[in-house]
C-alpha positions as CSV (number, residue, x, y, z in Angstrom):
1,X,-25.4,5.3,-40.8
2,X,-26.8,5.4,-44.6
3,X,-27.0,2.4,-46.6
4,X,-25.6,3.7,-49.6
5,X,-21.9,4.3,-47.5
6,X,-21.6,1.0,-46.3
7,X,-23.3,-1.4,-47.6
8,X,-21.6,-3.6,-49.9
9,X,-22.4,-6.7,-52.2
10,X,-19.7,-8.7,-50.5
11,X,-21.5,-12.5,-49.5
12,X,-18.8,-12.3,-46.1
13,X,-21.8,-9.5,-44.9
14,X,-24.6,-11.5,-42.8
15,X,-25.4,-8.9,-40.0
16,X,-28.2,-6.5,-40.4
17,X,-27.9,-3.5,-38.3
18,X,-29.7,-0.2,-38.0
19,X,-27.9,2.7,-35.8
20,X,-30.5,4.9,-33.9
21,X,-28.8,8.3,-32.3
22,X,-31.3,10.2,-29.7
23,X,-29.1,13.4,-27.7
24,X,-26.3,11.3,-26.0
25,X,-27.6,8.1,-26.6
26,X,-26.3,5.5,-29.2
27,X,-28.9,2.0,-30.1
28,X,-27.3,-0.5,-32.1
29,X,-30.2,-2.6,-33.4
30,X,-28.6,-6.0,-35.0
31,X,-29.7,-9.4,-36.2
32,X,-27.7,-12.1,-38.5
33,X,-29.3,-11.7,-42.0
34,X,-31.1,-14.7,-42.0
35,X,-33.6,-14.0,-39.5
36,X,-34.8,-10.3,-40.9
37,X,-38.9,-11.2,-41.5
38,X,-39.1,-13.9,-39.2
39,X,-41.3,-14.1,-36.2
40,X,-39.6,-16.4,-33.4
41,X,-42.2,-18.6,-31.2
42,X,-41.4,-20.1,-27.8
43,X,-44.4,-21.1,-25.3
44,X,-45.8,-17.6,-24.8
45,X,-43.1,-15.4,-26.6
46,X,-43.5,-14.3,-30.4
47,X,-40.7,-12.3,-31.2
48,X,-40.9,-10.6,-34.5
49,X,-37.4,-9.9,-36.3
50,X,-38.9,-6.3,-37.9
51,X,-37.1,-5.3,-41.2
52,X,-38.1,-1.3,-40.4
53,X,-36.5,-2.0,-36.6
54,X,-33.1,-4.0,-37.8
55,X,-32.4,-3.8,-41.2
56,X,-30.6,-0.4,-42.7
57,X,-27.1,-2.0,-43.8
58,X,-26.1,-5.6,-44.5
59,X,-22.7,-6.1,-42.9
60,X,-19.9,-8.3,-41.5
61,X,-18.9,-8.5,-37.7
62,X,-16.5,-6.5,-38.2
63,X,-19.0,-3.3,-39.0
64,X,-20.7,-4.6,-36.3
65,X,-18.2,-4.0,-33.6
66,X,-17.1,-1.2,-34.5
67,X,-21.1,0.4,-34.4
68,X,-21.6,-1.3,-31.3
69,X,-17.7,0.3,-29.7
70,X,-19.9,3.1,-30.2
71,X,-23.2,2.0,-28.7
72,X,-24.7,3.2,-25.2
73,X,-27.5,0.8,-25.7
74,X,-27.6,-2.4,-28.1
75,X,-30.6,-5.0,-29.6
76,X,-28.8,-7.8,-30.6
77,X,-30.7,-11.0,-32.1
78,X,-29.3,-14.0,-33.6
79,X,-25.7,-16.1,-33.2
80,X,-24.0,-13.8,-35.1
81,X,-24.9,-10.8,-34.0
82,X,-24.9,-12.0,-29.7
83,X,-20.9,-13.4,-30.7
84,X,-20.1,-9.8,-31.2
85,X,-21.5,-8.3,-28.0
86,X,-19.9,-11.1,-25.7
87,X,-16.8,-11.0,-28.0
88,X,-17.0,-7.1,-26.9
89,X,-17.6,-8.2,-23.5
90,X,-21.1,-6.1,-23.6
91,X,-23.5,-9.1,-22.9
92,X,-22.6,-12.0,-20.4
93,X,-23.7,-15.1,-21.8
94,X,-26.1,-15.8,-18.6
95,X,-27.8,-12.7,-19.4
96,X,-29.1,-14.0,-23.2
97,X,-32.8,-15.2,-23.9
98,X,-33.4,-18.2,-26.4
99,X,-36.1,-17.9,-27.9
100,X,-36.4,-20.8,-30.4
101,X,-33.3,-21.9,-30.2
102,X,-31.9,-18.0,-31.6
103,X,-30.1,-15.9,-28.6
104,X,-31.4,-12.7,-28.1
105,X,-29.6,-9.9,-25.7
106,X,-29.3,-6.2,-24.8
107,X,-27.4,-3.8,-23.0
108,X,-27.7,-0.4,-21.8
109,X,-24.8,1.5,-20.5
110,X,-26.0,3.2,-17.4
């Protein structure tokens, strides 16, 4: 995935994602646009939503989707980005961590 194919300009697009291919294996790394920088803080947990981990291409849900139909493992951060994997049926919502409030999931096809 290359920023300069499919990123557009288009203020629909509030999904950062970044596609990671190792051999077989397929990681979807996603988090809604407003979060990229931000370190999330909840008793012991500080998450940090890393701009070299999550941010490649700015997109819509739509992109999203069709990234993670392709995904053997997925990173998915923020309320935006979680709709799509349960939407998918990829994450069950008992399975998702808050972590200030922001749900935060993964999967691994085994």
């Amino acid at each position: 995935m290359s920023q300069n194919t499919e990123n557009t300009n288009s203020p629909a697009n509030k999904i950062y994602m970044k596609v990671y291919t190792v051999y077989n294996e397929v990681l979807v790394a996603a988090c809604d646009a407003e979060l990229i920088g931000k370190t999330l803080r909840e008793g012991e947990i500080e998450f940090h939503v890393s701009k070299e981990f999550y941010a490649d291409v700015l997109g819509d849900e739509e992109m999203l989707k069709k990234h993670l139909a392709k995904a053997t493992i997925a990173n998915l951060v923020g309320h935006k980005a979680v709709k799509c994997g349960i939407e998918m049926g990829m994450i069950d919502e008992e399975n998702i961590l808050k972590i200030a409030g922001i749900p935060h999931a993964q999967f691994a096809l085994l």
